[in-house]
ROSE-723074 format. One record per residue: x, y, z of N, C-alpha, C, O, CB in turn; residue number from 1. Coordinates in steps of 0.2 Angstrom, whole numbers, always signed. Glycine has a CB too. Layout:
<rs>
R X Y Z X Y Z X Y Z X Y Z X Y Z NUM
...
</rs>
This chain:
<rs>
R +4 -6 +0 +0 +0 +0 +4 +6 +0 +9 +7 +4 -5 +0 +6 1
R +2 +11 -5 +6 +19 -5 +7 +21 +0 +3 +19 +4 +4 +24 -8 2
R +12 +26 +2 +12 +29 +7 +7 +35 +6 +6 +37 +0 +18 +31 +9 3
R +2 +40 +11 -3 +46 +7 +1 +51 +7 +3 +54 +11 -9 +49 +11 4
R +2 +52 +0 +3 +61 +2 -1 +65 +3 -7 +66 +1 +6 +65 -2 5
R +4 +70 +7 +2 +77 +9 +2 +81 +4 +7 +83 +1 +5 +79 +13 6
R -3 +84 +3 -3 +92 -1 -5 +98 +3 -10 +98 +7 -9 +91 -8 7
R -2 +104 +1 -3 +109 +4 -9 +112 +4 -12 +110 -2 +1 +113 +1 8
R -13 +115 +9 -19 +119 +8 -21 +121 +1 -16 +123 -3 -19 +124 +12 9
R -26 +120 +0 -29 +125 -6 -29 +134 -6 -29 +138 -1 -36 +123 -6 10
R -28 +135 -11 -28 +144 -9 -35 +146 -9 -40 +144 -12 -23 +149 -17 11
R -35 +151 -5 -39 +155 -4 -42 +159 -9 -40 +164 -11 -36 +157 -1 12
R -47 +157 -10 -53 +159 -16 -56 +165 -14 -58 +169 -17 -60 +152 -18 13
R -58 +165 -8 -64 +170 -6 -61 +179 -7 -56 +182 -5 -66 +169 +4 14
R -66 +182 -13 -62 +188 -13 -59 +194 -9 -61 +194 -3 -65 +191 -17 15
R -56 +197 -9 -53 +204 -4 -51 +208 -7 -50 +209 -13 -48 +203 +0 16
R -51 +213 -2 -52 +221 -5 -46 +224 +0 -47 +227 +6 -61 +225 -3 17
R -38 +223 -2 -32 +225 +3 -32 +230 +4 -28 +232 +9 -25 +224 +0 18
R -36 +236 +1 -34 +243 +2 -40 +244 +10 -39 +249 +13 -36 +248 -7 19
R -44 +240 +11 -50 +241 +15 -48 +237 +23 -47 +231 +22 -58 +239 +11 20
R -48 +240 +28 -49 +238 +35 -55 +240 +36 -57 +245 +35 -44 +240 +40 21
R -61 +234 +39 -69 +235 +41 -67 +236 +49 -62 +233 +51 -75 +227 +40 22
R -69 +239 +52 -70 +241 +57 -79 +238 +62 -84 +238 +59 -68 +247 +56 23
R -78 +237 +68 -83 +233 +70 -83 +237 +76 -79 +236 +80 -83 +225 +71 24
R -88 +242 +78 -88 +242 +87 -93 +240 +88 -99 +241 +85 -87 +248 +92 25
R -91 +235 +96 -97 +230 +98 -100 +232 +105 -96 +231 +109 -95 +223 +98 26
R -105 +234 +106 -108 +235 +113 -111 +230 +116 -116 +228 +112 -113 +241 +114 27
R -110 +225 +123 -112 +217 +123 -115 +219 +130 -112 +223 +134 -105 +210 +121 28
R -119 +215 +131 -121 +213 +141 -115 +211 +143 -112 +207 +138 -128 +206 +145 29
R -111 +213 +149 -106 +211 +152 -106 +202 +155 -109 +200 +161 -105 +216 +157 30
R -103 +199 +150 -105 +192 +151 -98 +189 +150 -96 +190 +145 -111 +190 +146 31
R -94 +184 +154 -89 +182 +152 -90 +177 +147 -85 +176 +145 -85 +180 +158 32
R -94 +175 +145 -93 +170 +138 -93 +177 +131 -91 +176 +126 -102 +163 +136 33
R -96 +184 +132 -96 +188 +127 -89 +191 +124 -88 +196 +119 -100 +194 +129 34
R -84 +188 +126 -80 +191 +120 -78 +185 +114 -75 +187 +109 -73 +194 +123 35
R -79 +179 +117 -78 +172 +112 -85 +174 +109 -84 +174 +103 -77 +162 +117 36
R -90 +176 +110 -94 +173 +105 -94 +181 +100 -95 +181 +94 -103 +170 +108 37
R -92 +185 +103 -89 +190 +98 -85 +189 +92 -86 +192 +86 -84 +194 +102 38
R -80 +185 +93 -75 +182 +91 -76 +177 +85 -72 +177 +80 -72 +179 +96 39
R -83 +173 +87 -82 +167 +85 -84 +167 +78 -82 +163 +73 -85 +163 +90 40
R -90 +173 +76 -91 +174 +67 -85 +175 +62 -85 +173 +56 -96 +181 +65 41
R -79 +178 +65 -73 +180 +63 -68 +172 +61 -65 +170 +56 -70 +185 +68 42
R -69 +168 +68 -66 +163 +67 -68 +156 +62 -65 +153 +58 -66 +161 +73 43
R -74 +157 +62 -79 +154 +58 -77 +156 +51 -78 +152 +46 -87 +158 +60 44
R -75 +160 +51 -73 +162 +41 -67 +162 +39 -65 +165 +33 -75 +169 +38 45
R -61 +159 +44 -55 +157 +45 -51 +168 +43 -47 +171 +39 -54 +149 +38 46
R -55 +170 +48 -50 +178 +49 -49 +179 +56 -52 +179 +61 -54 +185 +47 47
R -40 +182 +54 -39 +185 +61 -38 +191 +61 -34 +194 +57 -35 +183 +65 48
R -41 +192 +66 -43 +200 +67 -36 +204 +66 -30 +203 +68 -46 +201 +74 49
R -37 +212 +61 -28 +212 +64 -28 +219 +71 -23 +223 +72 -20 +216 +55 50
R -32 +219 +75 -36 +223 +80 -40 +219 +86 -46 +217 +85 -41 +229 +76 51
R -38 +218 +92 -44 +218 +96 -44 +221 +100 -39 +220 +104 -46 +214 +97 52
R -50 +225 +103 -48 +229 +110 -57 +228 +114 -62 +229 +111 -45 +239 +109 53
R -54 +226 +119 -62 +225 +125 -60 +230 +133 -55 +230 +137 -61 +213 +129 54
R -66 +234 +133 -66 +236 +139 -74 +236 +142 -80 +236 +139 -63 +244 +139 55
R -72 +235 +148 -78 +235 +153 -78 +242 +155 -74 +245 +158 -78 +230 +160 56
R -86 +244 +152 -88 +251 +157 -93 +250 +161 -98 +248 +159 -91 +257 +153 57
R -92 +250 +169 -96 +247 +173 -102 +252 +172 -107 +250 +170 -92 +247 +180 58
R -100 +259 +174 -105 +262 +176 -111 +260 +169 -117 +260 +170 -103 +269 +177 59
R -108 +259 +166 -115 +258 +161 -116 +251 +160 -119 +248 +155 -115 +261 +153 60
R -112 +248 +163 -113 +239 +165 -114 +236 +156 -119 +233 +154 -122 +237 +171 61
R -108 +240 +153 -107 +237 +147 -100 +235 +144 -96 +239 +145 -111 +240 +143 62
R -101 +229 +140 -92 +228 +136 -95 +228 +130 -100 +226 +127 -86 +218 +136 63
R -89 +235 +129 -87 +237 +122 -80 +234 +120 -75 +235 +123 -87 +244 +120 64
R -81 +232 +114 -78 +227 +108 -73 +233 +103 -76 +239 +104 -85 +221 +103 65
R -70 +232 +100 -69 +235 +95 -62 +231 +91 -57 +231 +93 -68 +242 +97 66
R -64 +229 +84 -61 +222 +81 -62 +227 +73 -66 +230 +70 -67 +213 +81 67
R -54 +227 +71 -53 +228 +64 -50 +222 +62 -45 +220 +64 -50 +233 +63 68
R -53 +220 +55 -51 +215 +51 -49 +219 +43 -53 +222 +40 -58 +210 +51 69
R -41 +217 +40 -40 +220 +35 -42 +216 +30 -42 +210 +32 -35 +222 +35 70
R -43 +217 +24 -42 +215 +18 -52 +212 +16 -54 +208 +12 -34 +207 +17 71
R -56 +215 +21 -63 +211 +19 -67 +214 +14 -67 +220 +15 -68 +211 +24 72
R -70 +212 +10 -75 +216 +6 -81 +219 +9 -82 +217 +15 -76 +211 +1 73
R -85 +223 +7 -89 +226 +11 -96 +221 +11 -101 +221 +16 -91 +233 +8 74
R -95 +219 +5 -101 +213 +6 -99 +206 +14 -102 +203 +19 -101 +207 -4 75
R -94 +206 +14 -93 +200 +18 -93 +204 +25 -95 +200 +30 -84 +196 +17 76
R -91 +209 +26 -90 +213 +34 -99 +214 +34 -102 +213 +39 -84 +222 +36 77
R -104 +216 +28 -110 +216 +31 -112 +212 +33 -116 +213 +37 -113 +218 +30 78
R -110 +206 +30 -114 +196 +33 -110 +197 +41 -114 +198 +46 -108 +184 +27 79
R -105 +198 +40 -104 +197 +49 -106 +202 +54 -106 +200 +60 -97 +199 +50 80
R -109 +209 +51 -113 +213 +55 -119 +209 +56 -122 +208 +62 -114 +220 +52 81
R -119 +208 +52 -129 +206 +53 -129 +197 +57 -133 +194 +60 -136 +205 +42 82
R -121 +194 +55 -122 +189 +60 -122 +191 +68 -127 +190 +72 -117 +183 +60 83
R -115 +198 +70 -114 +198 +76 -121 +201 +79 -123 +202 +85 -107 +200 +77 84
R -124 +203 +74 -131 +206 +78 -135 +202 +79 -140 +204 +82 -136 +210 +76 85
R -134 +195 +77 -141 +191 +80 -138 +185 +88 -141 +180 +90 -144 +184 +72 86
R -132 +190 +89 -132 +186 +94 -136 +187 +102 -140 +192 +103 -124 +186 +94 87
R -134 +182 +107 -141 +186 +110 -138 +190 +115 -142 +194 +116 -147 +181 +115 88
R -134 +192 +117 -129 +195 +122 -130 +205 +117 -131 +210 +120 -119 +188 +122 89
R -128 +205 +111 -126 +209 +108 -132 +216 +110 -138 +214 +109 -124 +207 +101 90
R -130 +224 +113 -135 +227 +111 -133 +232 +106 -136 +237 +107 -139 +231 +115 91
R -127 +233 +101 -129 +236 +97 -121 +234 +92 -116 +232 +95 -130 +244 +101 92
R -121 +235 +84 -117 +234 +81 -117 +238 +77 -122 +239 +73 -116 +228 +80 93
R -108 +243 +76 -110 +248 +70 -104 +247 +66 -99 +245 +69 -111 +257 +73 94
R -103 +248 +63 -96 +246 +57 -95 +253 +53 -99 +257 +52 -98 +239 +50 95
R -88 +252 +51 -87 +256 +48 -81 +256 +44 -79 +250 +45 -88 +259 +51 96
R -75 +260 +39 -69 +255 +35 -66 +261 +34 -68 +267 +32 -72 +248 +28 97
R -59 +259 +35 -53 +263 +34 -51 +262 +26 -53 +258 +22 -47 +259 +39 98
R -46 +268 +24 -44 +265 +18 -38 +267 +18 -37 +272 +20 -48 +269 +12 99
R -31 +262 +15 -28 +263 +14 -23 +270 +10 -27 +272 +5 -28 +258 +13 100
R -20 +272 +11 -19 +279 +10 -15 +277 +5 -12 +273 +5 -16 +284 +16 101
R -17 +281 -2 -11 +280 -8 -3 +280 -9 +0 +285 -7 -13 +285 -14 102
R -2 +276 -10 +6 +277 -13 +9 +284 -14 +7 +285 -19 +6 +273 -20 103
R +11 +288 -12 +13 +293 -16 +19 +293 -22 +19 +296 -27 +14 +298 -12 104
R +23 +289 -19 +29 +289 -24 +28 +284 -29 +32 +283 -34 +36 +289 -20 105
R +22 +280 -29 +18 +278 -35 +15 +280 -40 +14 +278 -45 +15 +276 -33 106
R +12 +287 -37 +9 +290 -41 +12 +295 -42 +9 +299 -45 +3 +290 -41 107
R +18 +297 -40 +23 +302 -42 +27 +300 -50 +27 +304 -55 +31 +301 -34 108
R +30 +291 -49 +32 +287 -54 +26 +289 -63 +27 +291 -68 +30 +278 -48 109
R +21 +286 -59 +16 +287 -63 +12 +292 -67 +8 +290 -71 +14 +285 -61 110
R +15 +299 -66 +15 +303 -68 +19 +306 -74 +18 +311 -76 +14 +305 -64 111
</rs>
């Protein structure tokens, strides 16, 4: 019997948009399972985040999230808005996306 080979992962098909970082802020009930299940739509689509920041504001007895993911398309960060909104813990999800700042001495070249 052969021995099996191994072959390398398959490449990555799903499209991207390198010039765009989505931005996510997340307002959650203060719940120690809410930053994994924050987490977990991102994991779910094989991304890591290149941002994560969690703080507890007592007085308003709420964790805010804030997760930037680079290279997403705007279609794919809205599937993840409207998943992390159906979680049950979540009261509020707003997004928003950075744009990579042009090259200048690219388009210095190019001129």
């Amino acid at each position: 019997m052969p021995a099996p080979v191994l072959a390398p992962p398959a490449a990555e098909i799903r499209p991207t948009d390198p010039d765009r970082t989505a931005c996510f802020a997340l307002r959650m009930d203060p719940d120690p399972s809410a930053l994994a299940r924050a987490l977990e739509p991102f994991a779910k689509r094989g991304l890591v985040p290149s941002s994560v920041q969690a703080r507890l504001l007592e007085a308003e007895e709420e964790l805010c999230i804030d997760v930037r993911v680079r290279g997403l398309t705007r279609q794919e960060s809205d599937y993840i808005a409207r998943t992390l909104s159906t979680i049950p813990l979540m009261r509020q999800v707003l997004t928003s996306e950075r744009r990579a700042a042009p090259n200048r001495a690219a388009e210095e070249l190019a001129a």
